[in-house]
FIBADREN-810175 format. One line per 3 residues: number of its first residue (from 0); their letters; for each residue x, y, z of N, C-alpha, C, CB. Coordinates in pm, 1 decimal, padded with zeros to 6 digits. Glycine has a CB too. Example, Ala and Ser with C-alpha at 12.3 -4.5 7.8 and 13.67 -1.06 7.14 Angstrom:
REM FIBADREN-810175
0) as) 01319.0 -00569.0 00780.0 01230.0 -00450.0 00780.0 01320.0 -00330.0 00780.0 01130.8 -00447.3 00904.6 ~ 01285.0 -00225.0 00708.0 01367.0 -00106.0 00714.0 01290.0 00003.0 00787.0 01408.4 -00059.8 00572.5
END
This chain:
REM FIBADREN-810175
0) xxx) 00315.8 -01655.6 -00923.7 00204.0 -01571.3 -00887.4 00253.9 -01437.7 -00833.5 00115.4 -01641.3 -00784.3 ~ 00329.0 -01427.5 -00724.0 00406.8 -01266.9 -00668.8 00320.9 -01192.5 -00604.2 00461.0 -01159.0 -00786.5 ~ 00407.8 -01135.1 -00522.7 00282.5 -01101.6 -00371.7 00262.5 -00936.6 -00429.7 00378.6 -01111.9 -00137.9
3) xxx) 00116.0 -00875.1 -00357.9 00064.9 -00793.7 -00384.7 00000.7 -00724.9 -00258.7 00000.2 -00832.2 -00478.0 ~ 00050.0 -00603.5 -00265.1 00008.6 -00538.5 -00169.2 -00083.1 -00427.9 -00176.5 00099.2 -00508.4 -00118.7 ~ -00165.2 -00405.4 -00087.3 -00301.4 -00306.2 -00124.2 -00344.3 -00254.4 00000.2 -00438.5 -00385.7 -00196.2
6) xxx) -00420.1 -00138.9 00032.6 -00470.2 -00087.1 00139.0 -00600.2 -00185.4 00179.1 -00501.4 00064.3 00109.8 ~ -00597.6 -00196.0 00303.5 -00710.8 -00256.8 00377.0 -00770.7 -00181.9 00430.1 -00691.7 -00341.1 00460.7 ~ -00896.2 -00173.0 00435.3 -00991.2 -00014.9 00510.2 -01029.6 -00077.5 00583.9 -01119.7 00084.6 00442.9
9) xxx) -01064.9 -00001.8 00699.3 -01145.0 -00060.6 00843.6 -01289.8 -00038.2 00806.5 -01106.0 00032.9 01005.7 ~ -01381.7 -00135.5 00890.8 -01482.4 -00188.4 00893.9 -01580.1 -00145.2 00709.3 -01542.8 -00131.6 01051.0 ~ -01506.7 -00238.7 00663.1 -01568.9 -00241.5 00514.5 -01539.3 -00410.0 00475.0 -01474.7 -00112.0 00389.9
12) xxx) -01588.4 -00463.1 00348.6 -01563.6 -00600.0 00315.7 -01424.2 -00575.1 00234.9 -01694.1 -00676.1 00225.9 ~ -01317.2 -00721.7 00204.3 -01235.8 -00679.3 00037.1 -01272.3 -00658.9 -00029.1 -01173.3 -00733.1 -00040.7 ~ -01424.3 -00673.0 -00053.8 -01462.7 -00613.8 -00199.1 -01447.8 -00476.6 -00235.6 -01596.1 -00633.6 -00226.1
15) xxx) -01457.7 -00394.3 -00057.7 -01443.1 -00283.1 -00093.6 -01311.4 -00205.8 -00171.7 -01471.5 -00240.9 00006.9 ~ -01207.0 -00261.7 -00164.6 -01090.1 -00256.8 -00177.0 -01109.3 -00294.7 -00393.2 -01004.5 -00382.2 -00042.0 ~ -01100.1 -00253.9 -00434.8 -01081.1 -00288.1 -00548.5 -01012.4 -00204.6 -00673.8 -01187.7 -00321.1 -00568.2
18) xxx) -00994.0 -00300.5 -00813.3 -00907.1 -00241.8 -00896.3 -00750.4 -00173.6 -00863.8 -00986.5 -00153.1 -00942.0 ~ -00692.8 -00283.4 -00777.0 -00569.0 -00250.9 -00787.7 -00513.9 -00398.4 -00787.5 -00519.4 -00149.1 -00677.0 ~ -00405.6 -00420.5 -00857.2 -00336.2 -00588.4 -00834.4 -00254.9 -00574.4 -00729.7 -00236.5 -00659.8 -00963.2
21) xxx) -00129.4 -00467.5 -00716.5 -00029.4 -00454.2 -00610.0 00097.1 -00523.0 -00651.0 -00080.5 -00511.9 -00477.5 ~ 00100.6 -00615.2 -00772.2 00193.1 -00627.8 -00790.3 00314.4 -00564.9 -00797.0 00172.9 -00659.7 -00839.7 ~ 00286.0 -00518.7 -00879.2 00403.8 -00374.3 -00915.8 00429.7 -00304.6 -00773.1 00321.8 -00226.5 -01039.7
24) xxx) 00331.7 -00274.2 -00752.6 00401.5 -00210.5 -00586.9 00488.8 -00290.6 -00539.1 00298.9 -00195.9 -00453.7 ~ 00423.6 -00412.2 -00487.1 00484.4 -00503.2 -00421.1 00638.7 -00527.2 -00469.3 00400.6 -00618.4 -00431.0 ~ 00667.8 -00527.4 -00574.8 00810.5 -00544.9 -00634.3 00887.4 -00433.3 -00657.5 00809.0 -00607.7 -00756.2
27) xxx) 00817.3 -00302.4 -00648.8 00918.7 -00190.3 -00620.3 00896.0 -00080.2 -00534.8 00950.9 -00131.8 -00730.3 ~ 00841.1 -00146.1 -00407.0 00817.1 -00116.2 -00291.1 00934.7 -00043.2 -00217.2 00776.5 -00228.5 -00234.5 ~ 01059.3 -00166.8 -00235.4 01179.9 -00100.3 -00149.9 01291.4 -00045.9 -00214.4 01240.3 -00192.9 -00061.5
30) xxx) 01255.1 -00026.3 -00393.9 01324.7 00012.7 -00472.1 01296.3 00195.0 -00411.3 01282.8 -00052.0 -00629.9 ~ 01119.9 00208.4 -00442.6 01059.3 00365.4 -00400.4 01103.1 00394.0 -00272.7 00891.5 00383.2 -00395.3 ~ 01098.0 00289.8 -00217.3 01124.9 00361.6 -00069.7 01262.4 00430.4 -00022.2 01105.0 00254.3 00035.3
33) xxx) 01367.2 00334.0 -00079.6 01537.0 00398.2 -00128.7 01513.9 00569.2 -00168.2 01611.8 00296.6 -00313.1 ~ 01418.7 00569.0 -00271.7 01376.3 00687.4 -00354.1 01322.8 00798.5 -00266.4 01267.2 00647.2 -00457.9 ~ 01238.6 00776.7 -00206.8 01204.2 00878.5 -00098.5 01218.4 00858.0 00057.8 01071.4 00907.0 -00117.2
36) xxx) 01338.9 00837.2 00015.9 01360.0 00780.0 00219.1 01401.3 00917.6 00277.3 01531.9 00631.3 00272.3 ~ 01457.8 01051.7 00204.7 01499.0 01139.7 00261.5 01358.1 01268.4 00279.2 01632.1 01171.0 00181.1 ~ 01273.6 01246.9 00245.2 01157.7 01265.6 00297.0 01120.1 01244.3 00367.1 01098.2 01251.8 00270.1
39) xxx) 01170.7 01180.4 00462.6 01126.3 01085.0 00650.4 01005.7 01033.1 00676.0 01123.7 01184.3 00796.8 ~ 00959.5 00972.0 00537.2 00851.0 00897.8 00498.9 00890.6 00759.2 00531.2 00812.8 00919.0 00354.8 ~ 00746.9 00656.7 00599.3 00780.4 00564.2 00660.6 00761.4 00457.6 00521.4 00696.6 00549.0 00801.8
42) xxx) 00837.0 00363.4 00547.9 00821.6 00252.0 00473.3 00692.6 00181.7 00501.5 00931.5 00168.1 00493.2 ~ 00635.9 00174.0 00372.6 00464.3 00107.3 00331.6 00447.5 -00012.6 00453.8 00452.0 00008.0 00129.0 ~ 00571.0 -00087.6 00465.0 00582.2 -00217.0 00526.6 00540.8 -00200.8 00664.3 00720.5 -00275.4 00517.3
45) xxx) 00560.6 -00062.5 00690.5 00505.8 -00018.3 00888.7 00405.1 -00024.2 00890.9 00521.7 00125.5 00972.3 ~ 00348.9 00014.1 00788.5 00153.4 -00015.8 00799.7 00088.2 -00160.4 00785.9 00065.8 00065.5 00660.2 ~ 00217.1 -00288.3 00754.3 00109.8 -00411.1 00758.5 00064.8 -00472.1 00847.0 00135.2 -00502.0 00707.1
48) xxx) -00041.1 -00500.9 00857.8 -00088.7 -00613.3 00962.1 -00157.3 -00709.6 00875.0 -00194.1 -00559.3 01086.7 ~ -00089.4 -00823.9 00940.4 -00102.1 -00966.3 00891.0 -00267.8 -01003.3 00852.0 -00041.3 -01072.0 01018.7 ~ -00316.4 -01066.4 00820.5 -00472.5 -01125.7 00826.6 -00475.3 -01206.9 00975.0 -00511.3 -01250.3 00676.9
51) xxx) -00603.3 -01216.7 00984.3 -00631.4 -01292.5 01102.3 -00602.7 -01443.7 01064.4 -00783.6 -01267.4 01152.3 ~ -00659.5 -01474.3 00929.6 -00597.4 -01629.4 00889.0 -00446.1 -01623.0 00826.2 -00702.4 -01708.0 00760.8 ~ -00380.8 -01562.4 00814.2 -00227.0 -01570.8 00827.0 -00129.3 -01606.8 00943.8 -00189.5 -01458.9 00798.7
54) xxx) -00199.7 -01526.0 01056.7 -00135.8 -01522.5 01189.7 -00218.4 -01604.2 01262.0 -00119.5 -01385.5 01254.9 ~ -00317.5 -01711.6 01264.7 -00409.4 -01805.9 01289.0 -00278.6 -01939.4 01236.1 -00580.4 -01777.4 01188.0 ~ -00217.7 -01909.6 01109.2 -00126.9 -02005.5 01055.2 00001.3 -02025.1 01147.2 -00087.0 -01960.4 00913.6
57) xxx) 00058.2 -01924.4 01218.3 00178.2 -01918.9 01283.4 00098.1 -01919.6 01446.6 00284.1 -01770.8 01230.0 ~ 00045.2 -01964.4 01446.0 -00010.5 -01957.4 01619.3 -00024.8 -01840.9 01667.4 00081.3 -02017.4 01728.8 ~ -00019.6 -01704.5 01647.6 -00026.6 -01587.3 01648.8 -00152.2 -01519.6 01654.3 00034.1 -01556.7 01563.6
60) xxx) -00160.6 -01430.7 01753.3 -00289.3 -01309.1 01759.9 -00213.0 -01199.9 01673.4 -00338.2 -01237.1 01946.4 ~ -00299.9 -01110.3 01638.8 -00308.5 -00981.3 01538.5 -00340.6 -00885.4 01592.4 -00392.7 -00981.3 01433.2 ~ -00291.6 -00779.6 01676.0 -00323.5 -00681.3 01661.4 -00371.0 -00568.5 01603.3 -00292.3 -00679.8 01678.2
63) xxx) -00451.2 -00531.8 01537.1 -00499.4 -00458.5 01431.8 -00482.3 -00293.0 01425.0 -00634.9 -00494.0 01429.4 ~ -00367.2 -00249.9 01408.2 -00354.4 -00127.8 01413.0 -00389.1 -00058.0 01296.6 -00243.5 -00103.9 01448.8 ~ -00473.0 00086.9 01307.3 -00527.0 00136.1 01187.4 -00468.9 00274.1 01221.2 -00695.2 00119.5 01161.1
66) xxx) -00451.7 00314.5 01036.1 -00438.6 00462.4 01010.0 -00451.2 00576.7 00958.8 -00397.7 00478.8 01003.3 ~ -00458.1 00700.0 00931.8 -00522.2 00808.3 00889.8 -00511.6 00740.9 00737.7 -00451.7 00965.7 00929.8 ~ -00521.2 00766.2 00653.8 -00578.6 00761.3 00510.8 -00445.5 00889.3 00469.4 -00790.9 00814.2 00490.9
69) xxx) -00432.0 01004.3 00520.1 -00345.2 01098.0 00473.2 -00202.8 01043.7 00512.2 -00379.4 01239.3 00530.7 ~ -00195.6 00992.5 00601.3 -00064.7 00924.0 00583.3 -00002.3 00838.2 00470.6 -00060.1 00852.1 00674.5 ~ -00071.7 00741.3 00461.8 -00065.3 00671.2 00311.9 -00069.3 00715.3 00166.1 -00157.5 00598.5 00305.5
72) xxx) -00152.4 00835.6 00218.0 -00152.4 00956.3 00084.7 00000.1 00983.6 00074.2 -00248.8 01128.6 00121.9 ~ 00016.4 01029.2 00185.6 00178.5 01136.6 00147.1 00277.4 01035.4 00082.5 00280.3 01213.6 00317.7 ~ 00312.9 00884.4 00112.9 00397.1 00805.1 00107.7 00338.9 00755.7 -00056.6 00401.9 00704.5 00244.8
75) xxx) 00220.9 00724.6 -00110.5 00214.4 00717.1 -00230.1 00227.4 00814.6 -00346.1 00130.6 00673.5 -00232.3 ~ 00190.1 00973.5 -00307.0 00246.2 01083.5 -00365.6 00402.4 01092.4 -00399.8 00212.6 01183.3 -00283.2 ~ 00457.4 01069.7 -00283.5 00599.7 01095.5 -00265.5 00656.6 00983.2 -00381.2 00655.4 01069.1 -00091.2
78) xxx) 00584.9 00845.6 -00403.1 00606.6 00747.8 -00467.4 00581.0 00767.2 -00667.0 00511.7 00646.8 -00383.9 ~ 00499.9 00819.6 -00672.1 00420.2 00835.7 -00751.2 00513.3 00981.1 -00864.9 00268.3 00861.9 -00658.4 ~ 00579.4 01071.4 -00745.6 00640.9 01146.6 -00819.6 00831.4 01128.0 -00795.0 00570.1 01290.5 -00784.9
81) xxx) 00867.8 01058.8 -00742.0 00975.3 00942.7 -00779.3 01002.5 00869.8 -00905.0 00952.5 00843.4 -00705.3 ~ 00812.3 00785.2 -00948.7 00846.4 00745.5 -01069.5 00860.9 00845.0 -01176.8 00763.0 00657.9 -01103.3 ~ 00788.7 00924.2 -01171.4 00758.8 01053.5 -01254.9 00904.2 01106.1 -01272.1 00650.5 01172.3 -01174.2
84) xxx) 00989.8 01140.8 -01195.2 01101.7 01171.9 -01195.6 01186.5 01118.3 -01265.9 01132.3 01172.8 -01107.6 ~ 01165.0 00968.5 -01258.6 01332.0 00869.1 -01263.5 01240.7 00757.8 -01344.0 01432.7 00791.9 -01061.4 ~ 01167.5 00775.4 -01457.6 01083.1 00620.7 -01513.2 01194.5 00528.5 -01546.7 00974.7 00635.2 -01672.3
87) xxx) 01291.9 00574.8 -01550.9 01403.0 00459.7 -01623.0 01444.9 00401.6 -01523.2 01534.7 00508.0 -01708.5 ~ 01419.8 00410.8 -01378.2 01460.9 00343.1 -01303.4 01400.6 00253.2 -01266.7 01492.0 00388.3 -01235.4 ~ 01284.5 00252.1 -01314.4 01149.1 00150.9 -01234.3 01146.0 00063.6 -01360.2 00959.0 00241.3 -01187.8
90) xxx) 01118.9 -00051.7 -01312.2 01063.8 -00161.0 -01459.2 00909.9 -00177.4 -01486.7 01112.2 -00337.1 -01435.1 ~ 00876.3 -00169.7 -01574.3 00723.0 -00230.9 -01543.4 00657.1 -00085.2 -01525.4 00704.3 -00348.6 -01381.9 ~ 00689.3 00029.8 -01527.0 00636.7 00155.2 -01456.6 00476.8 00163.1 -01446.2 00688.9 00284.6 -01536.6
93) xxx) 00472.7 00134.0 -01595.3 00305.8 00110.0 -01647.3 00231.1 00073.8 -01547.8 00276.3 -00003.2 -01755.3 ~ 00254.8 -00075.3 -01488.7 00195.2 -00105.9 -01403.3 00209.8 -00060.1 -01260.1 00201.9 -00205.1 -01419.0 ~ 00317.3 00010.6 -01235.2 00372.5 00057.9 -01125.0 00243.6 00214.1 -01081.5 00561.8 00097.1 -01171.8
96) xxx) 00249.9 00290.8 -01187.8 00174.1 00404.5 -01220.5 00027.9 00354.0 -01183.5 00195.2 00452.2 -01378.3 ~ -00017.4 00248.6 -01251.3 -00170.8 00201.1 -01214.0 -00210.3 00208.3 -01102.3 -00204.1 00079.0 -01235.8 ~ -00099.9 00095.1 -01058.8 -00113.0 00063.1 -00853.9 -00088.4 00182.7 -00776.2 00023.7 -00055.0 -00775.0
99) xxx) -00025.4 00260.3 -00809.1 00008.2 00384.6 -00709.4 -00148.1 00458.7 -00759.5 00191.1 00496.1 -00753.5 ~ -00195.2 00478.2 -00861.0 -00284.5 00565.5 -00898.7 -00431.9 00510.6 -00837.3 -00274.8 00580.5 -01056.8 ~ -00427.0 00325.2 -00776.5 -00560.5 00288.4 -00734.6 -00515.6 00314.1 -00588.1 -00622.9 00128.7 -00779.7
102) xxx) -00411.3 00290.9 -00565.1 -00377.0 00281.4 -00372.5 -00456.2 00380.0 -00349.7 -00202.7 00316.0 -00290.6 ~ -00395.8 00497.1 -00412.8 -00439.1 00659.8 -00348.7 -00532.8 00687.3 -00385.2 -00368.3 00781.5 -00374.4 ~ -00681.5 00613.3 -00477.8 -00772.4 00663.2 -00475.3 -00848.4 00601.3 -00395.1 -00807.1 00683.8 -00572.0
105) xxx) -00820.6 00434.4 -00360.0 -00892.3 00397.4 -00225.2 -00896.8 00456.5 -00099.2 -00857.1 00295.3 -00191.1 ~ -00737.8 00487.1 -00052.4 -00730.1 00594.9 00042.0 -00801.3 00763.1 00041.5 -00594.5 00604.4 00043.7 ~ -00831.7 00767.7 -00092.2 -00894.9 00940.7 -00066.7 -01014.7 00864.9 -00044.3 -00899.9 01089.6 -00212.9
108) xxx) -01055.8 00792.7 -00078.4 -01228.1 00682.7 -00066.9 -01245.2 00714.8 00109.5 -01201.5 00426.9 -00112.7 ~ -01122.6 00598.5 00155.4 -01120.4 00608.0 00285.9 -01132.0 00728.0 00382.0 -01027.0 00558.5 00305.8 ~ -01044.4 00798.0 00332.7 -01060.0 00954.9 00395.6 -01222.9 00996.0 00385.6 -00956.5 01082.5 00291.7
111) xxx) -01248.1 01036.1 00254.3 -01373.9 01073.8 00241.0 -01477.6 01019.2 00328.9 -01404.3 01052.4 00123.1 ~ -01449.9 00878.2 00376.6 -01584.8 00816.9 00469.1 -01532.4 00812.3 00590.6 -01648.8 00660.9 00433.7 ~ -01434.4 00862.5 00625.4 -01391.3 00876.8 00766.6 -01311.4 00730.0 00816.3 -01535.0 00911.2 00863.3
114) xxx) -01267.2 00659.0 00730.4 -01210.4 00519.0 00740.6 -01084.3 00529.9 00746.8 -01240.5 00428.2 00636.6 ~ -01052.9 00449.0 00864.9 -00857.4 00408.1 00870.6 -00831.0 00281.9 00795.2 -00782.8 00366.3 01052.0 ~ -00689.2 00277.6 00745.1 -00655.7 00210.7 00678.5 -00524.2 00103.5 00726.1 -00647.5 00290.9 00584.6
117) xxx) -00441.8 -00001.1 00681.8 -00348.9 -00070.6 00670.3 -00277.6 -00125.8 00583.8 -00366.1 -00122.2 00711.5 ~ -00182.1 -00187.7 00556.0 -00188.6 -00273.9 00454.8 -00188.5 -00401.5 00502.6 -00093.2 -00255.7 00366.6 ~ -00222.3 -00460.8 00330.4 -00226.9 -00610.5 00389.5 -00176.9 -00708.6 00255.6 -00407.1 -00656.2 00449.3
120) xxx) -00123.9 -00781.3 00208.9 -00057.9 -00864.9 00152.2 -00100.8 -01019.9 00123.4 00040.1 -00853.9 00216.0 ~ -00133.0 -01008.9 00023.4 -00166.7 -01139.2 -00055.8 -00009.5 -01252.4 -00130.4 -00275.2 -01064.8 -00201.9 ~ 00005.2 -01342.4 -00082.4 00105.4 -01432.8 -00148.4 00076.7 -01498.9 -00258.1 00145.5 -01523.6 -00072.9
END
């Protein structure tokens, strides 16, 4: 199956969240991040917070930290023209290109309605 990662918006349902799988992110997440690390862009992974039934699983409370929408912008831009740069380095780009192209339109979504964001991770 392979884990998938996607923006979580504050006070909206998952439904709101849609048309992205995250796969592809999810699997060249820390390949991109190698890619634009000299940009002093944070790794996607600083923005996750667990689910409440994930950390319900480990005996754990959740803190729910949320964030600008333009932050996540810059780090998927920066991503987005990495692949653009170097496609032979990425596998799968196709799908890589999709997911970067839905992340950042949920996040301009988010922006637009004044919504902070996170990520959050499906196994």
């Amino acid at each position: 199956m392979g884990v998938a990662i996607y923006p979580r918006i504050q006070g909206v349902s998952e439904s709101w969240v849609y048309e992205i799988s995250g796969k592809a992110l999810a699997a060249e997440r820390e390949r991109l991040h190698k890619m634009i690390k000299s940009q002093r862009l944070k790794d996607l992974l600083e923005y996750f917070v667990p689910s409440q039934e994930d950390a319900e699983e480990f005996g754990a409370s959740v803190k729910e930290n949320w964030y600008q929408p333009d932050e996540g912008i810059a780090i998927i831009d920066a991503m987005t023209a990495a692949v653009a740069t170097h496609p032979a380095d990425i596998g799968k780009s196709e799908n890589l290109k999709a997911d970067l192209l839905a992340f950042r339109l949920i996040l301009e979504r988010a922006k637009a309605e004044g919504r902070m964001w996170n990520l959050a991770m499906d196994y």
